[in-house]
BABA-928565 format. One record per residue (C-alpha): x negated, y, z negated; residue in one letter; residue number from 1. Coordinates in pm, whole numbers. Example, Ala and Ser with C-alpha at 12.3 -4.5 7.8 and 13.67 -1.06 7.14 Angstrom:
u = -1230 v = -450 w = -780 aa = a i = 1
u = -1367 v = -106 w = -714 aa = s i = 2
END
This chain:
u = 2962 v = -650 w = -877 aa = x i = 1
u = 2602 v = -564 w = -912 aa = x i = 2
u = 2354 v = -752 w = -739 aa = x i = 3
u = 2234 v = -1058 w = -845 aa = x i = 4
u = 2296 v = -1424 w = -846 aa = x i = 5
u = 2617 v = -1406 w = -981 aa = x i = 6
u = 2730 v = -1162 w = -674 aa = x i = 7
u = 2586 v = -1430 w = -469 aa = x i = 8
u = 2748 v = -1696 w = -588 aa = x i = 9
u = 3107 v = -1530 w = -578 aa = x i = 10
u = 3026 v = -1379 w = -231 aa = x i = 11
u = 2968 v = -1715 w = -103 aa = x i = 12
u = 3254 v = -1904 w = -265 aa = x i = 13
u = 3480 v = -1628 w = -68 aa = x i = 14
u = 3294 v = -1630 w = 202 aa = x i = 15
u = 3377 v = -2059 w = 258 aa = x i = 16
u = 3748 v = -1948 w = 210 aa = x i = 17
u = 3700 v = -1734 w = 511 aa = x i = 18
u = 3462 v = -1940 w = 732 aa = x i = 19
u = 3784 v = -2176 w = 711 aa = x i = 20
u = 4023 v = -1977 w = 832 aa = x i = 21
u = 3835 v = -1759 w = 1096 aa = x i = 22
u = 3455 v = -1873 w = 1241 aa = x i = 23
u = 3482 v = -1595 w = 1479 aa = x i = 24
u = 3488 v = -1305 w = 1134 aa = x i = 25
u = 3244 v = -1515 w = 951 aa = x i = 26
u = 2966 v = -1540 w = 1179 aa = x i = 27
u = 3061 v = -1157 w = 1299 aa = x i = 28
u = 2991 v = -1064 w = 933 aa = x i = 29
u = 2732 v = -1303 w = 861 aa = x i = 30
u = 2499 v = -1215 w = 1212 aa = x i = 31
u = 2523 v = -840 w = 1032 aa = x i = 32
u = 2428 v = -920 w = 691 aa = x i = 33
u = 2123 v = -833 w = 515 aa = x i = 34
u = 1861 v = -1006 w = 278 aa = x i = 35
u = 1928 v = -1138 w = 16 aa = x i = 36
u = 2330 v = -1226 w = 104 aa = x i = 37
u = 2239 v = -1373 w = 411 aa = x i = 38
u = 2074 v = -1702 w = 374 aa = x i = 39
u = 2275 v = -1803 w = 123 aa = x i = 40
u = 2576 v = -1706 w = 315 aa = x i = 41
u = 2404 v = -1897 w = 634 aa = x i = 42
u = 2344 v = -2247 w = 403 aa = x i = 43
u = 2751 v = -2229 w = 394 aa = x i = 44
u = 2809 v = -2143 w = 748 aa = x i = 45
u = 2885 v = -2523 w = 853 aa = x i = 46
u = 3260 v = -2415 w = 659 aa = x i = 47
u = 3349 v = -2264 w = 1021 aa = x i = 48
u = 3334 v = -2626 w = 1153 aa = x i = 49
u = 3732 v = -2623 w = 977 aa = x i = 50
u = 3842 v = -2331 w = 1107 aa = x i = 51
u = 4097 v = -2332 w = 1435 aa = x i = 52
u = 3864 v = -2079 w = 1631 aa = x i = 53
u = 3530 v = -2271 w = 1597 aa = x i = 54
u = 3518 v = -2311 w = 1949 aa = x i = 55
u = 3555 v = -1935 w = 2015 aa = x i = 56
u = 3312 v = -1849 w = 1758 aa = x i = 57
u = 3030 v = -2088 w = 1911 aa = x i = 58
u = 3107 v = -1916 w = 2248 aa = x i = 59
u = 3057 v = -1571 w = 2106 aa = x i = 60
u = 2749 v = -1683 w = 1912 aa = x i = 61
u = 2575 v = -1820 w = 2199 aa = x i = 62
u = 2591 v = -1496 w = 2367 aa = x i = 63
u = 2444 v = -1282 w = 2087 aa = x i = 64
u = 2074 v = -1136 w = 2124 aa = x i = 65
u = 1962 v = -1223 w = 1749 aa = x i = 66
u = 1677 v = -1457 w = 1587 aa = x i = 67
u = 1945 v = -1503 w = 1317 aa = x i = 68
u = 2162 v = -1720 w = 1586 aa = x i = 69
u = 1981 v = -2098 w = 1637 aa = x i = 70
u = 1983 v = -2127 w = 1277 aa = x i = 71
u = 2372 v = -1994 w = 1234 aa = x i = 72
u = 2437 v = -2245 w = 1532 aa = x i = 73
u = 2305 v = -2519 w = 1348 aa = x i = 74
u = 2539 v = -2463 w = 1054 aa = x i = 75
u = 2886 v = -2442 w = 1294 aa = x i = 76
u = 2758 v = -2746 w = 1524 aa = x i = 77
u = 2686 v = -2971 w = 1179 aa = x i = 78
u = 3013 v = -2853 w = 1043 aa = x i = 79
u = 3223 v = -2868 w = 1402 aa = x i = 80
u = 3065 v = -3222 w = 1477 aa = x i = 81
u = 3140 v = -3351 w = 1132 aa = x i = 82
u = 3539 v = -3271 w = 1171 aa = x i = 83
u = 3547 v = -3282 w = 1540 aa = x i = 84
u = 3305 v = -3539 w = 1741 aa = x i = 85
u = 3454 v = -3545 w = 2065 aa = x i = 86
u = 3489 v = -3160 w = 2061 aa = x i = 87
u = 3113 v = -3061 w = 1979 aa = x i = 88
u = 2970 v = -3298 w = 2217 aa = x i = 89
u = 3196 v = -3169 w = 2560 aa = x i = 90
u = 3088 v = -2871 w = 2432 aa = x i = 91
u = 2745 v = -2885 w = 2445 aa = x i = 92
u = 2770 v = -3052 w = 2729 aa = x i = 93
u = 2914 v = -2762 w = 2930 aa = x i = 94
u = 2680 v = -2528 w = 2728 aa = x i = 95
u = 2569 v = -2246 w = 2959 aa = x i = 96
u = 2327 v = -2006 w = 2741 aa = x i = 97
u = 1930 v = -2000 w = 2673 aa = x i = 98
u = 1739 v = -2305 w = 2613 aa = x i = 99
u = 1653 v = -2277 w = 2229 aa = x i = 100
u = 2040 v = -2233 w = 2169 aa = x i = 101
u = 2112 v = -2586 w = 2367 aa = x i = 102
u = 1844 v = -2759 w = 2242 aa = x i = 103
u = 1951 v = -2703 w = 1873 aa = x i = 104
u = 2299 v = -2778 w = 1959 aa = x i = 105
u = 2213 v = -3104 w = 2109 aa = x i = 106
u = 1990 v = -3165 w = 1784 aa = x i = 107
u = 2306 v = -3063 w = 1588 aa = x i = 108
u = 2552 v = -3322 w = 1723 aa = x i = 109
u = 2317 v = -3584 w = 1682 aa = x i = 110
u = 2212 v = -3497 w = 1352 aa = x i = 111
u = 2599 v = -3561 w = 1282 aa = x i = 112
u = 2618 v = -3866 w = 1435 aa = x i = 113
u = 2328 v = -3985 w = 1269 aa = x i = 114
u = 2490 v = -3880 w = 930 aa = x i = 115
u = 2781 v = -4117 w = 1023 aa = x i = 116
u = 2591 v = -4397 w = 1187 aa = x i = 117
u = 2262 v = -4375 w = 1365 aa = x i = 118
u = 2381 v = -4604 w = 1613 aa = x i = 119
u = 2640 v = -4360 w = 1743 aa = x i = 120
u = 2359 v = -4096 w = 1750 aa = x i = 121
u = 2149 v = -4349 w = 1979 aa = x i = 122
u = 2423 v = -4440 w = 2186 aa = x i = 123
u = 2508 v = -4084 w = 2275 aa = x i = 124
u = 2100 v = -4002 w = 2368 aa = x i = 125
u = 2107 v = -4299 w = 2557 aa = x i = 126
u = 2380 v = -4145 w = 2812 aa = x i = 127
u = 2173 v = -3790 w = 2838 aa = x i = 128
u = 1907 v = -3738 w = 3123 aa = x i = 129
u = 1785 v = -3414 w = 3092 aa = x i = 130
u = 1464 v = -3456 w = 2931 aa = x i = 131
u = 1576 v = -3098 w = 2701 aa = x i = 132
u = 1890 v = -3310 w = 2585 aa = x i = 133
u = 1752 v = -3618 w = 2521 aa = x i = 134
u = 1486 v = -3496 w = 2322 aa = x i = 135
u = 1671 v = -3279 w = 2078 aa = x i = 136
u = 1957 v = -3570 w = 2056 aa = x i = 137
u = 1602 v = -3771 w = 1993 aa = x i = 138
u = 1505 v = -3503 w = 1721 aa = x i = 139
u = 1817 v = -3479 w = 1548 aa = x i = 140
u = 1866 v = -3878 w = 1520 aa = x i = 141
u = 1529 v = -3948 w = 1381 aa = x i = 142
u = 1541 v = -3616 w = 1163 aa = x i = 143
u = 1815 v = -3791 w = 960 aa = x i = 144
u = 1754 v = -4136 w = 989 aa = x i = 145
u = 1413 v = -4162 w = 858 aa = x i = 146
u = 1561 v = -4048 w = 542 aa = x i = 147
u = 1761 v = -4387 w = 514 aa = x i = 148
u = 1665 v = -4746 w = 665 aa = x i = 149
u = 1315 v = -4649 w = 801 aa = x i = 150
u = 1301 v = -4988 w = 939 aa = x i = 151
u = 1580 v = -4980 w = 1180 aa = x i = 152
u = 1472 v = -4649 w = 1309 aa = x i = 153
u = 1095 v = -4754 w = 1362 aa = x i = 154
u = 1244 v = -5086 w = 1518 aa = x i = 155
u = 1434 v = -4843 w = 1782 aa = x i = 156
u = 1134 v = -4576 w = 1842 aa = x i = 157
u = 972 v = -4895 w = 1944 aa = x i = 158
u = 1206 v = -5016 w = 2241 aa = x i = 159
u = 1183 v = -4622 w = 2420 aa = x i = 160
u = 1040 v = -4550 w = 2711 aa = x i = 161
u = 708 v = -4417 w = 2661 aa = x i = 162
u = 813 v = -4045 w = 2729 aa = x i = 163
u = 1110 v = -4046 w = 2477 aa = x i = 164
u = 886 v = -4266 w = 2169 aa = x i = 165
u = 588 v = -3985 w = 2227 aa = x i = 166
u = 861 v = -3724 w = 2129 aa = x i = 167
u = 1013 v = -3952 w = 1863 aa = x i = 168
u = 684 v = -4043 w = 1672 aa = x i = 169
u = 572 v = -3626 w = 1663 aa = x i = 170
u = 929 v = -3603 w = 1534 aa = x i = 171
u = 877 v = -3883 w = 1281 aa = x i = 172
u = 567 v = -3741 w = 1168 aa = x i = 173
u = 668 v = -3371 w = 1168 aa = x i = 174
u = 950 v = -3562 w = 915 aa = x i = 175
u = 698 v = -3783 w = 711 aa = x i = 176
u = 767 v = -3785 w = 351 aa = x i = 177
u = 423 v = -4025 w = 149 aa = x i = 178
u = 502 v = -4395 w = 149 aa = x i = 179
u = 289 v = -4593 w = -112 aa = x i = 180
u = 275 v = -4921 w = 159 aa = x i = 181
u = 239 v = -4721 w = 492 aa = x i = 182
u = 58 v = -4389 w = 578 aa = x i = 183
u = 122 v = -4188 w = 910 aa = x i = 184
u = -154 v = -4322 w = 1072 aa = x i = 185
u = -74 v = -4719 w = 1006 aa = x i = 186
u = 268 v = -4664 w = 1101 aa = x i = 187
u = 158 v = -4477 w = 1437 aa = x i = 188
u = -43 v = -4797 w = 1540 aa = x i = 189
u = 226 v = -4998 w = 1532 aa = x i = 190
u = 353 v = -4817 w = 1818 aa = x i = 191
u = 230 v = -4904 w = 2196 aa = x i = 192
u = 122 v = -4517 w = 2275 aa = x i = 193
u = -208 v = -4435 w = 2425 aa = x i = 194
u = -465 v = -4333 w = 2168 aa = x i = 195
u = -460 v = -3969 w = 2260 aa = x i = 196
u = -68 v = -3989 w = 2178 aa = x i = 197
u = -100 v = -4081 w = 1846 aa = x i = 198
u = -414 v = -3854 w = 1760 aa = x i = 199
u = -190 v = -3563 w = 1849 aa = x i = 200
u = 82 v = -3667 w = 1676 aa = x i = 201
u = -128 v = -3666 w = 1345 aa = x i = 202
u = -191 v = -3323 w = 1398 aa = x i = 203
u = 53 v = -2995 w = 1380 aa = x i = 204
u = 197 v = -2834 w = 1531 aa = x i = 205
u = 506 v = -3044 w = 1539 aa = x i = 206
u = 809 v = -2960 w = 1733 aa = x i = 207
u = 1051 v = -2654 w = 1584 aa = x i = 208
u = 1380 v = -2765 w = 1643 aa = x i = 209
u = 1524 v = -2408 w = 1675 aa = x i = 210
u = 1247 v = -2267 w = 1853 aa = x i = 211
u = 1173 v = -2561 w = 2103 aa = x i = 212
u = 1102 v = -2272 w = 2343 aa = x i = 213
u = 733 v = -2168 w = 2183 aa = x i = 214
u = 618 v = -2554 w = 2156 aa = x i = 215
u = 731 v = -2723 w = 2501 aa = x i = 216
u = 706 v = -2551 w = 2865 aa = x i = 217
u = 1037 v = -2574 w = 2990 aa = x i = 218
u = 1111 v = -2905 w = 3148 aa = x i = 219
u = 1073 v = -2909 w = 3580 aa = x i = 220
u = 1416 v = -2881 w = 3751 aa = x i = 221
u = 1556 v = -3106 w = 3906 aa = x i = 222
u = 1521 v = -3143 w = 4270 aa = x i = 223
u = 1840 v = -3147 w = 4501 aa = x i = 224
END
């Protein structure tokens, strides 16, 4: 077919038939491909989340050396989660590979469970103590649920600890869409952070989810 959107388009719908069947040859294919095939091709990655070798294909993925892969990882983990709960989350919890890749598959799994019901999502931060995990499972709860009941989610950010609501509210505000009863600011007062918290979380640059690496030093470790 010659290029254009209507190679695109049928690329893609074969390319969801594939993803299905075998994660591993999808994201082989898809960590190769060039512009213009492959962000459309990436927006349908989360397909691989069906197929019988998902797990395989995350562990492969992890180990490639490519700025393609948090982005790819995001689309398997939202489609694996989505299918599989249980599975995703051992998974990242055994995750052995660089920090940007766990972070965003901690964000991932939470994202999901915020999808389903943000209370899940909070529950499974809530039993996370690395300060990495905890704030990309805070990240990927508050990414989706300030898109729904606002309320409940500002009525949560207000019972964390003061470490874990200072990462929620730049998260909130990186994720602030205009309200016509509540700007940024307003809704940052309500919250018991120290003045300089809130001033900097009016300000970019807010976190990048797939790049956590370039906005937070990595965290201390832990001491035996």
């Amino acid at each position: 077919m010659p290029e254009g959107p209507d190679q695109i388009k049928a690329v893609v719908a074969a390319a969801k038939i594939w993803g299905e069947k075998d994660a591993m040859g999808y994201l082989t294919w898809a960590l190769a491909l060039p512009k213009p095939l492959y962000e459309p091709v990436r927006q349908a990655v989360s397909v691989c989340g069906k197929s019988p070798n998902v797990k395989a294909a995350a562990d492969w993925l992890v180990q490639q050396d490519s700025p393609k892969v948090t982005m790819l990882l995001h689309g398997v983990m939202l489609g694996w989660a989505l299918q599989n709960m249980a599975a995703a989350e051992a998974w990242c919890l055994q995750l052995q590979t660089t920090r940007d890749n766990r972070y965003v598959s901690f964000f991932t799994v939470a994202d999901a469970l915020c999808r389903k019901d943000p209370q899940s999502a909070v529950a499974w931060m809530a039993t996370l103590t690395a300060p990495d995990d905890r704030n990309a499972a805070i990240d990927g709860t508050v990414t989706i649920w300030i898109r729904g009941d606002f309320a409940a989610m500002a009525t949560w950010i207000k019972q964390l600890n003061p470490s874990d609501m200072k990462w929620a509210a730049l998260v909130a505000a990186r994720n602030w869409r205009a309200k016509p009863d509540l700007t940024l600011a307003a809704w940052l007062d309500q919250l018991p952070l120290s003045a300089a918290d809130k001033a900097s979380a009016l300000k970019p640059p807010y976190p990048d989810s797939y790049h956590i690496s370039k906005y937070l030093p990595a965290p201390a470790p832990n001491k035996p």
